[in-house]
C-alpha positions in Angstrom: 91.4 89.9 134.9 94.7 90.5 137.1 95.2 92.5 139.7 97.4 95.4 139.6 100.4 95.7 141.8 100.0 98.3 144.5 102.0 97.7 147.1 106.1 96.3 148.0 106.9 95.4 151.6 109.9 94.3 152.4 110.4 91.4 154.3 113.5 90.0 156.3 113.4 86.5 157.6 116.1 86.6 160.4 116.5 83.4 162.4 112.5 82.8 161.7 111.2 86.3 162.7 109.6 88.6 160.3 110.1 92.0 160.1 107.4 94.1 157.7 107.6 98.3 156.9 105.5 98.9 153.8 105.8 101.6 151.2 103.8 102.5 148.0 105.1 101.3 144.8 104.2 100.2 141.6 105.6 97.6 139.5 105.4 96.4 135.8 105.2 93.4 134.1 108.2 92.0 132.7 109.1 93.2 129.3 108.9 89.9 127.5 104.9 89.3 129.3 102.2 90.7 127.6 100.7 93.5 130.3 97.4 92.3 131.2 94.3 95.2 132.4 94.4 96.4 135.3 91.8 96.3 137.9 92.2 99.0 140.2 89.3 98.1 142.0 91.5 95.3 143.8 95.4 95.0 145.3 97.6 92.8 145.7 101.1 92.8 147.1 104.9 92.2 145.9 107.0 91.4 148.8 110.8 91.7 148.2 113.7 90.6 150.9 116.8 89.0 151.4 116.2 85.4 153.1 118.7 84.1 156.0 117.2 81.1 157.9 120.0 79.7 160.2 123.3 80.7 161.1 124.8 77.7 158.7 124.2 80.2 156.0 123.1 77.9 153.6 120.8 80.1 151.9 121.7 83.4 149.3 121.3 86.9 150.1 120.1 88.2 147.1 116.6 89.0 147.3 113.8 86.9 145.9 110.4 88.6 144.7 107.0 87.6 145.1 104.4 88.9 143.4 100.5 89.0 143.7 98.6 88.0 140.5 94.6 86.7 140.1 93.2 85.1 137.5 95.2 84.6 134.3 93.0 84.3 130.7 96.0 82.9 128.9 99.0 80.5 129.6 101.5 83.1 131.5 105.0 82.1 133.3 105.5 84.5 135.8 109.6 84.7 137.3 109.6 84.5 141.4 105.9 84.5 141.3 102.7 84.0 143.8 99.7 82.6 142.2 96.4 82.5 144.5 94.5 81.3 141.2 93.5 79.1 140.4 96.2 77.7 142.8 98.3 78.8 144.9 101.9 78.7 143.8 104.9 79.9 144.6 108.3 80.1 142.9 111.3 81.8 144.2 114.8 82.0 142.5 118.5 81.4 144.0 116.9 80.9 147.8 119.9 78.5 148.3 123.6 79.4 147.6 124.7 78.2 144.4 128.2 76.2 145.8 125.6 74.2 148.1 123.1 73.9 145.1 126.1 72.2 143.2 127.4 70.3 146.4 123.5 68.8 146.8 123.4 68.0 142.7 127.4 66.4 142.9 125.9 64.2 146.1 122.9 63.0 144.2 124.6 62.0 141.0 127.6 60.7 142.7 126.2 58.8 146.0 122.6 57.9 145.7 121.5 55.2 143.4 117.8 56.0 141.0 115.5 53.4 140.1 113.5 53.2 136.8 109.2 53.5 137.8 106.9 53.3 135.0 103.6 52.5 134.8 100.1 54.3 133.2 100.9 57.1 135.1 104.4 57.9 135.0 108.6 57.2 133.8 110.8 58.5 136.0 114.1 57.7 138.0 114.0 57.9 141.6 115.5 57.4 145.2 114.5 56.0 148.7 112.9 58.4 150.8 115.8 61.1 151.8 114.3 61.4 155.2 116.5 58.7 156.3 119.4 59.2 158.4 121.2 55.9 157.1 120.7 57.3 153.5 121.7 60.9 153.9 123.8 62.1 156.6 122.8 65.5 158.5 126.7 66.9 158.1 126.5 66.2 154.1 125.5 68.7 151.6 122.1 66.7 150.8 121.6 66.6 154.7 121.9 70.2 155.3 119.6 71.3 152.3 116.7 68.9 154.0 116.9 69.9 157.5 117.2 73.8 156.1 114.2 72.5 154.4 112.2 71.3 157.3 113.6 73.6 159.6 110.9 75.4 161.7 111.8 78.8 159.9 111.8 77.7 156.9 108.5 75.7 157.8 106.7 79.6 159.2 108.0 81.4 156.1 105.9 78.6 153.6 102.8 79.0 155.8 103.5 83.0 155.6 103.7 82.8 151.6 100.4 80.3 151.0 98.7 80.9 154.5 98.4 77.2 154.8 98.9 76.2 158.4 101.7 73.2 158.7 102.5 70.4 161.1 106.1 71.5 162.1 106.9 68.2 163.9 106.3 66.2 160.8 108.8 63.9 159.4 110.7 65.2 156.4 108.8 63.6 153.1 111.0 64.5 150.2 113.0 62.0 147.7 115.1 63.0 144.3 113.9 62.3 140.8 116.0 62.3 137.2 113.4 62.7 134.3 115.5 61.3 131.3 114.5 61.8 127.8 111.2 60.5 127.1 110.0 60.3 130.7 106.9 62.5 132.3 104.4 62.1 135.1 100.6 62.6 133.7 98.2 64.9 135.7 97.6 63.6 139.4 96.1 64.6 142.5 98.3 63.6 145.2 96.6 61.1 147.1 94.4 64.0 148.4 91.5 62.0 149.4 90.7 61.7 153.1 87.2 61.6 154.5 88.0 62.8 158.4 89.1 66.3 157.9 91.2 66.0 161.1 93.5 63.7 159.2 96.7 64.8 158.7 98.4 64.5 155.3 100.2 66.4 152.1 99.5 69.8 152.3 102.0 71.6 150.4 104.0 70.3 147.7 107.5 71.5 146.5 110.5 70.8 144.3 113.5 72.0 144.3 115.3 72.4 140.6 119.0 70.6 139.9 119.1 71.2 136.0 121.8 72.9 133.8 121.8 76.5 133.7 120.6 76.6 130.1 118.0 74.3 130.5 114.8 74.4 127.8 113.9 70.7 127.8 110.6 69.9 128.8 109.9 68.5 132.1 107.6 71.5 133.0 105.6 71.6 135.8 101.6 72.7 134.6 98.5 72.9 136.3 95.7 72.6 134.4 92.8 74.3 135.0 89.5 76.4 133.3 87.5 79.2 133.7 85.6 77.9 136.6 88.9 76.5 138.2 88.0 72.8 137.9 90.1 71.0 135.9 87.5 69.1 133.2 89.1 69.9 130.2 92.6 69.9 128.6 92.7 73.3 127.3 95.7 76.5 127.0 94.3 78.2 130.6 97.5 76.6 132.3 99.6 77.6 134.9 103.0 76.6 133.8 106.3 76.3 136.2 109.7 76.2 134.2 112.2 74.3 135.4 115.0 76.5 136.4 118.5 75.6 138.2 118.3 76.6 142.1 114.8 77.4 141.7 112.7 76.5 144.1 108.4 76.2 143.7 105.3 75.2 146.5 102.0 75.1 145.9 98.8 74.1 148.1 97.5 70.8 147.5 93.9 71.1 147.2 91.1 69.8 145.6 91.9 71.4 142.3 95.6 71.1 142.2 96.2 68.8 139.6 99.2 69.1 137.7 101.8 66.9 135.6 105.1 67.0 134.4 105.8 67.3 130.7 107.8 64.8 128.8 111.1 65.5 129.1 113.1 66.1 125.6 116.4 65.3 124.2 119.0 65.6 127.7 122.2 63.7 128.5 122.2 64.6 132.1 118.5 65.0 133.0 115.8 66.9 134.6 117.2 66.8 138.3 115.1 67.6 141.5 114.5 67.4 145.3 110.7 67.0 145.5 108.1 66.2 149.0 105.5 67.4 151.0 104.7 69.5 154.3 102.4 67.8 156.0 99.5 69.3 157.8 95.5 68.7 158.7 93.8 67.6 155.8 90.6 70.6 155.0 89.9 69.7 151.4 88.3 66.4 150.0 88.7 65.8 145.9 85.6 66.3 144.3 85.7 64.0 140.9 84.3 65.1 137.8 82.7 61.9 135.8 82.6 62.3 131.5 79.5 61.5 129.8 80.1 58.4 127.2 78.7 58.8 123.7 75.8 56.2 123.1 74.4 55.8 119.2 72.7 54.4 116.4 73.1 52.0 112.8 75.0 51.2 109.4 76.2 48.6 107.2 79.1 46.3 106.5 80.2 47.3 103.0 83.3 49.0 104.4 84.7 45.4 105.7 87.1 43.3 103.9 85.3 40.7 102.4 87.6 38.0 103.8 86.1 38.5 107.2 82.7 38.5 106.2 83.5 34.7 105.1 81.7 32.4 107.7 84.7 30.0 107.2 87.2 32.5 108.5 84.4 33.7 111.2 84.7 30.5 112.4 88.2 30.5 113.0 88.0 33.8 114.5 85.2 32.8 116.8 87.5 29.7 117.8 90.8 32.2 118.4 88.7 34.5 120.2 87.1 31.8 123.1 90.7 30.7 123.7 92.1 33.8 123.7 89.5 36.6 124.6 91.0 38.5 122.2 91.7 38.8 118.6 93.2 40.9 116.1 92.1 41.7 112.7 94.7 42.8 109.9 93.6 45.1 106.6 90.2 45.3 108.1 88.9 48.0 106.1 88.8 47.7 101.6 91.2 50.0 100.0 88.3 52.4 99.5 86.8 52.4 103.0 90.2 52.9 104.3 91.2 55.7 101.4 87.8 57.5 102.2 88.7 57.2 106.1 92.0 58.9 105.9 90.3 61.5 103.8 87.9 62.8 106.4 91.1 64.5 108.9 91.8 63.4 112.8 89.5 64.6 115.6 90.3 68.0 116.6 88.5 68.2 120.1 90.3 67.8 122.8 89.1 65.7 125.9 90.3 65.8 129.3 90.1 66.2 132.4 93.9 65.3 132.1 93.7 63.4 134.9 92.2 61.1 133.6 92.8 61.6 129.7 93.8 63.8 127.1 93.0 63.0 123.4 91.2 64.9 120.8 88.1 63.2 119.8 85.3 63.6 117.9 81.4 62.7 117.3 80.8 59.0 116.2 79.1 60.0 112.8 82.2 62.6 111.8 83.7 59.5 110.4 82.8 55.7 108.2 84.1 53.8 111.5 82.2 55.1 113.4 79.4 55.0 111.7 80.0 51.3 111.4 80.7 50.6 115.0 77.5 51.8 116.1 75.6 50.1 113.5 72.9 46.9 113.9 74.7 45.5 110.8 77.8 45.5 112.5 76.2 44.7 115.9 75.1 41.0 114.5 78.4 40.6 113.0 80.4 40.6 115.8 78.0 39.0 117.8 78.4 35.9 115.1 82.7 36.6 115.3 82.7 36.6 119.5 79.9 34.2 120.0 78.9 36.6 123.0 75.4 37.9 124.1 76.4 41.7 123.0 73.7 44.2 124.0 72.7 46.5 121.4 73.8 49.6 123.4 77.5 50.3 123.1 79.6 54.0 122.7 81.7 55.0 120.1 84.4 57.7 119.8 86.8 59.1 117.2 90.0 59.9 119.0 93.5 61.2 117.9 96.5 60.9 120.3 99.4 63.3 119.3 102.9 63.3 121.2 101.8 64.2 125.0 98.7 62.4 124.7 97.3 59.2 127.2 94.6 58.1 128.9 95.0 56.8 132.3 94.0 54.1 135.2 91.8 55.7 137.8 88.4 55.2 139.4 86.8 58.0 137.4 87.9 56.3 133.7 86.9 53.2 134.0 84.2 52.1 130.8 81.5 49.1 131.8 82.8 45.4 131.6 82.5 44.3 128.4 83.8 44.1 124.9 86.5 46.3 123.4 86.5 47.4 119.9 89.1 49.5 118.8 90.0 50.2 115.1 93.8 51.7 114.6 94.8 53.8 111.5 97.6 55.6 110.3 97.2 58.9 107.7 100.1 58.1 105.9 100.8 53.5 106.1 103.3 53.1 108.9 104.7 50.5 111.3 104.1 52.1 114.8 106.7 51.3 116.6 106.4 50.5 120.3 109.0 52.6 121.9 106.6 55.6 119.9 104.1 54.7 122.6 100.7 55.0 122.1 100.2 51.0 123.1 97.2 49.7 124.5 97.7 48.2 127.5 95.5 45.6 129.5 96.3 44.8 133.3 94.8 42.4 135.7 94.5 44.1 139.4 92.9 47.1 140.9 94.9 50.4 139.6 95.1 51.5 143.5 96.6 48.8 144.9 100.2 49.1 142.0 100.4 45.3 141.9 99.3 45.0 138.3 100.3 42.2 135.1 99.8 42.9 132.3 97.6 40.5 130.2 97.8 42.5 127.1 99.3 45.0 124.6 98.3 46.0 121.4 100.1 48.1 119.1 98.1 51.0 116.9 98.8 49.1 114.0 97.1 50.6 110.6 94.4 49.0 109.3 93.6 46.9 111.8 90.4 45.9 114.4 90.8 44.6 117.6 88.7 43.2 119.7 89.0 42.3 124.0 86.8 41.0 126.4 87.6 43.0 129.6 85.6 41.4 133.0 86.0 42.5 136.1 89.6 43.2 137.4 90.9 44.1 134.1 91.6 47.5 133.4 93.3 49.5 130.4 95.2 52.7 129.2 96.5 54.1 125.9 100.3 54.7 126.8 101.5 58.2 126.6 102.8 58.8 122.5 106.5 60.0 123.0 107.6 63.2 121.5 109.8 61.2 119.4 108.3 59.5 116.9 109.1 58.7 113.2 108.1 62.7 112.0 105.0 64.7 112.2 103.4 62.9 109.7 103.3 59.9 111.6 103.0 61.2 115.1 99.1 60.7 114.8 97.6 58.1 116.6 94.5 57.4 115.3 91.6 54.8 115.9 87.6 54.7 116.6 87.2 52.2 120.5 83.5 51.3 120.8 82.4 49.5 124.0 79.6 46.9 123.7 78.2 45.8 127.0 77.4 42.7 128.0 73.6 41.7 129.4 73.0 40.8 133.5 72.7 37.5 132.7 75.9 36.4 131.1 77.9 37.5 134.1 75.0 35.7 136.2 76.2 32.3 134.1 79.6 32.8 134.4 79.6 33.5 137.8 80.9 37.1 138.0 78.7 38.9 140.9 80.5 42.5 140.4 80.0 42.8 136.9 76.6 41.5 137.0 75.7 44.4 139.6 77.7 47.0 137.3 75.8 45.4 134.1 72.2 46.1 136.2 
């Protein structure tokens, strides 16, 4: 339930002093929210004033609200806002005068150069740290916008407005970003993650917004959260920051603060930005939510195409597969398996916590293939196909990927060592495309440490079976589906993965001590 606004102070910041006289006042929602109950029973404030800083004046004189709000039951954008839940964020409009905002945007597109990063996580184009003085001279427009930035003024007037306490001697940690069509950044924590609470490290996060006046092309900032605050699910209770030109948002980086930015959509110039940190002691320590696999029971082979139920072609899959440790399997399912398949609908349930996956998914009997993963029938004939020691236990889950969709590399997500099955499909029969995304991806090299090579990629293909023996070091992620596909019919990514795990003693034989401890 949100709080009512009871109270307006006005606020000047002069040369970092702050003056306060309050008066009673009430204030509505905007006309296009919807107007949430009230709770009298509980305040909070809207603070409105006109923000000079230094005597440059680099920033406007129009004045910039802030309002109070609680709890929020629905997906709400609030203009010039203060959330204190589940986060704490702040967004204030035209703080910077708009001939320096274009001066800043005409430097950045003109001077600094922006490299492509991708990975499991992210696409984006970015720059060298900004801090430096080689890079971005103090007297430019870019160098005058980051020391206003870090200035101690501007520094007090953050704490004031998140009553986080900041280290005012820290280095400047900011860099620029262009999100072209296509790109996004997945829900993260930011590194947040230090033991020794006197540490000091990211406290407060901002960006500052370059884009085109008219701008209503994805790249939104979202936090994602549920009723409790944690974020375990991916569901509609999001706390959503549109990208606005001269706009500028902080928010507390805390244990709960994931957030990602939204694939951005069709843009010629794209989504420009001054993002970093205020650093300050570390008080907070992420507190990782695990997910429960799903672990089941038996069926038969009768959906299989009877080619690969041939011990002749076995064979020569067995032989691919021990050179390889991997193998594909085309037009896996009969015509009728495959026809009855299609019939049943795409999982419906979506999975998060989005930072570590989002997917809709589904139980392993609401469909044949799963039903035939998790059988003993199917359990001996892979066994005969790999030629490996397959224990009987394995999971098995349903999943649909739509455009926005992933899973990712982190500590949290990672399945046991041992054999991959995934089986792709397609409602209506397509050629998935790899530039649709949706790829499986297979790296050798610990996720942390951003050193990774890829070993493998499979593309959702329809029809088709795949099967991977992942050991220890190799990891995996489903690669985000674009926005952009071939049409809504085929901007499903379907398939059933199944993980069967290998028994104590075959990592014992072939030497592997971690997987043998993880297999115990």
């Amino acid at each position: 339930m949100t709080e009512h606004v009871k109270k307006r102070q006005k606020l000047e910041h002069t040369n970092g002093k702050t003056k306060a006289a309050s008066k009673s006042s009430s204030k509505p929602a905007a006309s296009h929210e919807v107007q949430p109950q009230a709770d009298t029973s509980q305040a909070h404030q809207s603070a409105r004033g006109s923000v000079y800083i230094d005597e440059e004046q680099l920033f406007s004189s129009s004045s910039v609200d802030v309002h109070r709000a609680g709890s929020k039951e629905k997906q709400r954008t609030w203009p010039d806002t203060l959330f204190t839940r589940p986060h704490s964020l702040v967004e204030l409009e035209n703080v910077f005068r708009p001939d320096l905002i274009d001066q800043v945007e005409q430097q950045l597109r003109t001077e600094l150069k922006y490299t492509h990063n991708e990975s499991d996580l992210f696409s984006y184009h970015g720059t060298a740290d900004l801090a430096s003085a080689d890079l971005v001279k103090s007297e430019s427009p870019l160098g005058k916008l980051r020391d206003a930035l870090y200035s101690p003024a501007f520094v007090q007037l953050v704490e004031g407005l998140l009553g986080v306490e900041l280290d005012h001697t820290a280095r400047p940690d900011l860099s620029s970003h262009i999100y072209k069509t296509g790109d996004h950044l997945h829900s993260h924590d930011d590194n947040i993650k230090a033991a020794d609470q006197s540490m000091s490290g990211r406290r407060v996060a901002f960006i500052l917004y370059l884009v085109d006046t008219e701008w209503d092309n994805g790249g939104d900032l979202v936090f994602h959260t549920d009723r409790s605050y944690e974020p375990r699910d991916c569901k509609d209770d999001q706390l959503v920051c549109k990208p606005r030109r001269g706009k500028i948002a902080f928010f507390e980086v805390t244990a709960t603060s994931y957030h990602e930015v939204t694939e951005v959509l069709d843009s010629e110039k794209g989504r420009l930005s001054i993002s970093g940190w205020y650093h300050g002691s570390l008080d907070c320590r992420l507190a990782l939510r695990g997910f429960t696999p799903m672990w089941t029971k038996d069926q038969d082979l009768q959906l299989i195409n009877p080619t690969y139920l041939d011990t002749n072609s076995q064979a020569q899959i067995r032989e691919q597969f021990a050179e390889e440790s991997s193998v594909e399997l085309r037009s896996f399912l009969t015509d009728e398996a495959l026809e009855q398949l299609i019939s049943t609908g795409p999982p419906t349930t979506m999975l998060g916590p989005p930072y570590l996956r989002r997917f809709a998914s589904a139980s392993a009997e609401s469909n044949i293939v799963g039903r035939l993963l998790q059988s003993s029938a199917f359990h001996r004939w892979v066994t005969d196909v790999t030629g490996l020691p397959l224990a009987q236990s394995h999971r098995t889950m349903p999943r649909c990927f739509l455009p926005g969709d992933y899973t990712l590399l982190h500590d949290e997500g990672h399945d046991p060592q041992g054999l991959d099955i995934v089986f792709t499909w397609h409602r209506q029969p397509v050629e998935w495309q790899p530039e649709w995304g949706g790829t499986l991806h297979y790296l050798d090299g610990e996720p942390e440490e951003g050193d990774n090579s890829e070993l493998l990629t499979l593309v959702p293909h329809h029809n088709s079976l795949a099967l991977v023996l992942r050991t220890t070091g190799t990891y995996k992620f489903v690669k985000r589906v674009k926005a952009h596909t071939a049409g809504p019919a085929f901007s499903e990514r379907l398939d059933v993965e199944s993980v069967y795990v290998l028994p104590r003693s075959y990592y014992d034989e072939n030497g592997d001590s971690e997987a043998s401890e993880e297999a115990h």
